[in-house]
C-alpha positions in Angstrom: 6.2 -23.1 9.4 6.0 -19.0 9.5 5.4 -17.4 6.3 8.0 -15.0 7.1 10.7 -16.3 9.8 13.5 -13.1 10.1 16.7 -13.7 12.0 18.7 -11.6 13.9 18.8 -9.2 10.8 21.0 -6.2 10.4 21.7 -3.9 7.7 24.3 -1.0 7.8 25.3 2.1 5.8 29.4 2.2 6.3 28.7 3.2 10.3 25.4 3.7 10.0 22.8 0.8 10.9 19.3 1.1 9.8 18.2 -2.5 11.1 19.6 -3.6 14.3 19.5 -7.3 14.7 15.8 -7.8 14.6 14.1 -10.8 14.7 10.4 -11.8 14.2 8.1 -14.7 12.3 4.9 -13.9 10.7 2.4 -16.5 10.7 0.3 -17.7 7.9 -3.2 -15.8 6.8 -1.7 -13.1 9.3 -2.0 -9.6 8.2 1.4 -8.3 10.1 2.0 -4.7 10.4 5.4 -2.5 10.8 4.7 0.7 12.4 6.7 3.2 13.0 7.9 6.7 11.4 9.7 7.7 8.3 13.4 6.8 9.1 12.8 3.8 11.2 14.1 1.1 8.9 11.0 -0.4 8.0 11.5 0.2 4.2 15.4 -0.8 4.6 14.0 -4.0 6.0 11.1 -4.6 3.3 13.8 -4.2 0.7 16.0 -6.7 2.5 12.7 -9.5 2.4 11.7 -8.6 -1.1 15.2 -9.4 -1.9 16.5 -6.0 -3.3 18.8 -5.4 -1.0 21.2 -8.1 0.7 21.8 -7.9 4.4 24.6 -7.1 6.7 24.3 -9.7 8.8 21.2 -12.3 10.1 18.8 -13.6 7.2 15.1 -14.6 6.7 13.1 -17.2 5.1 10.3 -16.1 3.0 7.7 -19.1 2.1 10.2 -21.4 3.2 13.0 -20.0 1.2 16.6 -17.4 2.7 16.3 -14.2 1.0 20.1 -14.7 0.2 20.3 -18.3 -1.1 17.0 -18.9 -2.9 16.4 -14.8 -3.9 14.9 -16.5 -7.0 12.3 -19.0 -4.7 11.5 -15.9 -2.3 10.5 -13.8 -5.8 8.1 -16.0 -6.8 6.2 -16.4 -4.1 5.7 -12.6 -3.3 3.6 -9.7 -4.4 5.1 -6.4 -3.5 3.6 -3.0 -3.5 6.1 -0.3 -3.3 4.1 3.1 -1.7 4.8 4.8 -5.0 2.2 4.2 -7.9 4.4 2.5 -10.6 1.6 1.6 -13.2 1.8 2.7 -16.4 0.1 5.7 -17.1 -0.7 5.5 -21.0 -2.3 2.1 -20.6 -5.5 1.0 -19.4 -6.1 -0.4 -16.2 -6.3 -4.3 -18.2 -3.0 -3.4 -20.0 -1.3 -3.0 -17.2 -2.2 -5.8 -15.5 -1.3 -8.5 -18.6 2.3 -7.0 -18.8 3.0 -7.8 -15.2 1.3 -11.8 -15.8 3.3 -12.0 -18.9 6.7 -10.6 -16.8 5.7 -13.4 -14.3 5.5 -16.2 -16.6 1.8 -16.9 -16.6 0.3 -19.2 -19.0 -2.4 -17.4 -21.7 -4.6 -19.9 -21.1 -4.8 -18.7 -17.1 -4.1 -15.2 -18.0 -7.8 -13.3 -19.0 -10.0 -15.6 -16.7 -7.6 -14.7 -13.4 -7.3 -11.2 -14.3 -11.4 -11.2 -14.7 -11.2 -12.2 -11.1 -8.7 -9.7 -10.1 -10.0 -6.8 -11.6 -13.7 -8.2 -9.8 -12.0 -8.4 -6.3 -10.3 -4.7 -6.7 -14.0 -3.5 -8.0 -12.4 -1.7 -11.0 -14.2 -4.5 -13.9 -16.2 -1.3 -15.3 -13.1 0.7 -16.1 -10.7 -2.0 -17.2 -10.5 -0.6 -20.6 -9.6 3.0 -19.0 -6.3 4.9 -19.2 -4.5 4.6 -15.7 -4.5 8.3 -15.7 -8.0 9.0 -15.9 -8.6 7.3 -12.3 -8.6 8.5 -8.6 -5.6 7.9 -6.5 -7.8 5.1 -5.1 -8.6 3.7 -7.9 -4.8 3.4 -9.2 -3.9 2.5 -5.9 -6.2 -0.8 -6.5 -4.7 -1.3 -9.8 -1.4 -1.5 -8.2 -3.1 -3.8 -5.5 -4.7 -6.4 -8.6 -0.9 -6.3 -10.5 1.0 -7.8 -7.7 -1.6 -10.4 -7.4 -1.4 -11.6 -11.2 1.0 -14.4 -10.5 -0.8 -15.5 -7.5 1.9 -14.9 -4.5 2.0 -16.8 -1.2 2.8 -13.5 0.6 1.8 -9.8 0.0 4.3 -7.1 1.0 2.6 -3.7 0.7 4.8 -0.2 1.7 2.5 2.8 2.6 -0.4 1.7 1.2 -2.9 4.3 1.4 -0.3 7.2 1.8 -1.8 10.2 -0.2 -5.2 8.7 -0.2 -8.7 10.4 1.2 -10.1 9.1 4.1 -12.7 7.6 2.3 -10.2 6.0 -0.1 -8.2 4.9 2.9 -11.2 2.4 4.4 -12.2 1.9 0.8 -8.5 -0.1 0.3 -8.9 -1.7 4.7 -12.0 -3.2 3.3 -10.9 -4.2 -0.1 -7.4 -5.7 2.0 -9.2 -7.7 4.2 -11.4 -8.9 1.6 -9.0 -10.4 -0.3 -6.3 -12.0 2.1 -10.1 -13.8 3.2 -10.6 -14.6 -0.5 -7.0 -16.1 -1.3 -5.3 -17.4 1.7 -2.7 -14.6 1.4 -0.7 -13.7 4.2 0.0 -9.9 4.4 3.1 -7.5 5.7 2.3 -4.0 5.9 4.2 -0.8 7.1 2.5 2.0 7.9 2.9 4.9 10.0 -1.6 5.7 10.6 -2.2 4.4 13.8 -6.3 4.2 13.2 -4.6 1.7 10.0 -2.4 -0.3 12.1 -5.3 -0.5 14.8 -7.9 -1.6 12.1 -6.2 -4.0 9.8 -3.5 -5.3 11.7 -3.8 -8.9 13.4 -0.3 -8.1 15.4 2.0 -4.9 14.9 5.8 -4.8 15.6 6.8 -1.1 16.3 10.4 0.1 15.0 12.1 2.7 15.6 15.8 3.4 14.6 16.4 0.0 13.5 15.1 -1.3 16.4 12.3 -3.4 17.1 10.5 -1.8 20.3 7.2 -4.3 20.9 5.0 -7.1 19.3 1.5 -7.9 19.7 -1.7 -7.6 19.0 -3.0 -3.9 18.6 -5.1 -5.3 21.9 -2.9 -6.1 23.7 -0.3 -3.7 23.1 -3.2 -0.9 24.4 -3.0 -3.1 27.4 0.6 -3.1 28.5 1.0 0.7 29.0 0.2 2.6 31.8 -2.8 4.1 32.2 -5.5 2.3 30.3 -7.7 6.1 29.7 -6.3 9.4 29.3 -8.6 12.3 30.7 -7.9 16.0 29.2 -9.3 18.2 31.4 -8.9 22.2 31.8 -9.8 24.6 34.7 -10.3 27.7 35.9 -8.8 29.4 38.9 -7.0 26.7 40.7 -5.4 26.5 44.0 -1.3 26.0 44.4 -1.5 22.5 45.1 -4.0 21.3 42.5 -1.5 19.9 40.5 -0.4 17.4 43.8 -4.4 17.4 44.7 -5.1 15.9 40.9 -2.0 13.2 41.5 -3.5 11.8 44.7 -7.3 10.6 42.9 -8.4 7.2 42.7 -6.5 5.0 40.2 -4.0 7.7 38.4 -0.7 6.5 37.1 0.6 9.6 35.5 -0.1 13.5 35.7 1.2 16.2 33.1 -0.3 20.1 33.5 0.3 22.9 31.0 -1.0 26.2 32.1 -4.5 24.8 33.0 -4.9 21.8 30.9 -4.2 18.3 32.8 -3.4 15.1 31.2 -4.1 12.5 33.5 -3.2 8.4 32.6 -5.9 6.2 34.9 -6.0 2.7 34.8 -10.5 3.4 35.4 -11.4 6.6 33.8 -14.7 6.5 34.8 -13.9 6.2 38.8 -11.0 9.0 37.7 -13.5 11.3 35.8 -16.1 11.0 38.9 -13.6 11.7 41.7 -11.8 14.7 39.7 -15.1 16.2 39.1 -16.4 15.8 43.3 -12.7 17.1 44.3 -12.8 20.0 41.7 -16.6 20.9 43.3 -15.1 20.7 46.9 -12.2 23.2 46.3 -14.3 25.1 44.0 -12.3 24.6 40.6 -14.2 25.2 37.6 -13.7 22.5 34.9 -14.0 24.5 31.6 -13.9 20.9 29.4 -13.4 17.3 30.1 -12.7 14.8 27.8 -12.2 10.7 28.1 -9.8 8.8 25.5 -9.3 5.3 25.6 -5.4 4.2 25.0 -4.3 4.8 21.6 -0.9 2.9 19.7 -0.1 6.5 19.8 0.2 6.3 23.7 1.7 2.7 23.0 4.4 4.1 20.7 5.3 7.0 23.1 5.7 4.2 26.2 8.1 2.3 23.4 9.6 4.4 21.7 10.1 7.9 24.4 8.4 9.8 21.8 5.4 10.5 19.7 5.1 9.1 16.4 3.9 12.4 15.0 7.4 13.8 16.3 9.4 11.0 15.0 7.9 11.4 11.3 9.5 15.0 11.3 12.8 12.8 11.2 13.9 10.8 8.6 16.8 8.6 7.2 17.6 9.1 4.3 18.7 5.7 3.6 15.2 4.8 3.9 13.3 7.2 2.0 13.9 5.0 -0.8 11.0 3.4 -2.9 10.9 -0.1 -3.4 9.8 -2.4 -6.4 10.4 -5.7 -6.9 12.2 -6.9 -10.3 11.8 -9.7 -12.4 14.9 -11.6 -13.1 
């Protein structure tokens, strides 16, 4: 059985949809990643799994249980973090942490020996008496990370994770992520809009864009499906009328785009590419002022997808899905 099994789910806004009719299953110890750009409807649909908001049409089973019919079952059985920090700022990092175990139900006699182990596994046991609001951003961010563990979820939903965070921060939480789904059998959903995120973390990546669900697989194999498996940038000098024709016509190029005098040439073998542009550009005495190789990027595979780049799409946005998310107890 999938961890997460969605159906054919849809979720409107009077004539608006923000999720069109998706439908994919998450499999067990799978870290599962949602990538796309603000506006997408990867919140809307997080909100829909989490059970905080009910959907139009199509369901999901979450640990075995419909978000609709067994909202209570699916609540138990998830940890959710929203991309806003939501601890409490007055109270240390321990405090914080007990008021989400006793919200959840567990027992005093389990309480201080699993949040020992939580607050080990987040690396923040030295500053468990410390007031939230003394810490880093990545520091809070892994306090945030040990409170939706407290009750012990089957299945960890995390919104943004590292949004906000240093680079240093960012790998800091990857590492501590991967660590812990290894540690406690979790399986994890994440949306994110960083490709190097997706790329690193991510066993398999859905990408959605307005509500839509544009291509599954593995970050490997989604790198793989595109066009042009290397991109070369490459500028000249003084070039001849036809270069741009002369450029389209080497060895193993799928795809040629010129601005003034910089090329961006798709090849499915950049280094048989790189080798033949740099002969031809000797033979009709072009000067190559820079050359540069890039392997295929979930950039590329979002702009194959989606007919645009992702840094392009996050300048629009839904409002209907800048909302945060949180989960509540009831």
């Amino acid at each position: 059985m999938a961890a997460i099994d969605v159906r054919a789910i849809v979720k409107k806004f009077g004539d608006f949809t923000a999720v069109n009719g998706i439908t994919f299953a998450v499999e067990e110890g799978e870290i599962f990643g949602l990538l796309g750009p603000n506006g997408a409807g990867k919140s809307t649909l997080i909100r829909m799994l989490v059970t905080l908001l009910p959907p139009t049409a199509g369901t999901a089973l979450v640990n075995g249980f419909d978000i609709v019919r067994q909202a209570d079952g699916v609540r138990q059985s998830i940890g959710v973090i929203p991309q806003a920090m939501t601890s409490d700022l007055e109270l240390s990092v321990e405090e914080n942490l007990i008021i989400f175990a006793k919200l959840y139900g567990v027992p005093r006699s389990k309480r201080e020996p699993l949040i020992d182990e939580l607050l080990e596994a987040v690396e923040l046991t030295k500053w468990r008496t410390a007031p939230v609001k003394n810490l880093s951003g990545g520091m809070r961010r892994r306090v945030e990370i040990a409170r939706g563990l407290v009750h012990e979820p089957r299945i960890f939903f995390l919104d943004e994770p590292t949004t906000g965070l240093d680079p240093v921060s960012r790998v800091a939480v990857w590492e501590m992520l991967q660590r812990i789904k290894s540690q406690r059998d979790l399986t994890i959903l994440i949306t994110t809009h960083y490709m190097d995120e997706a790329d690193k973390l991510c066993d398999r990546i859905a990408i959605v864009d307005h509500g839509d669900l544009k291509a599954l697989d593995s970050p490997l194999r989604l790198k793989a499906s595109i066009p042009g498996k290397n991109v070369i940038e490459a500028s000249f000098g003084a070039m001849p009328p036809t270069w741009l024709q002369t450029v389209e016509r080497l060895p193993h190029v799928e795809q040629v785009s010129a601005e003034d005098h910089i090329f961006r040439i798709s090849s499915d073998n950049g280094p048989a590419t790189t080798t033949a542009l740099m002969e031809t550009a000797a033979q009709h005495g072009v000067a190559v002022q820079s050359l540069s190789v890039q392997s295929t990027t979930l950039d590329d595979v979002f702009v194959h997808y989606a007919g645009r780049a992702l840094r392009d799409a996050l300048q629009e946005a839904n409002p209907m899905d800048r909302q945060g998310f949180m989960v509540r107890k009831q």
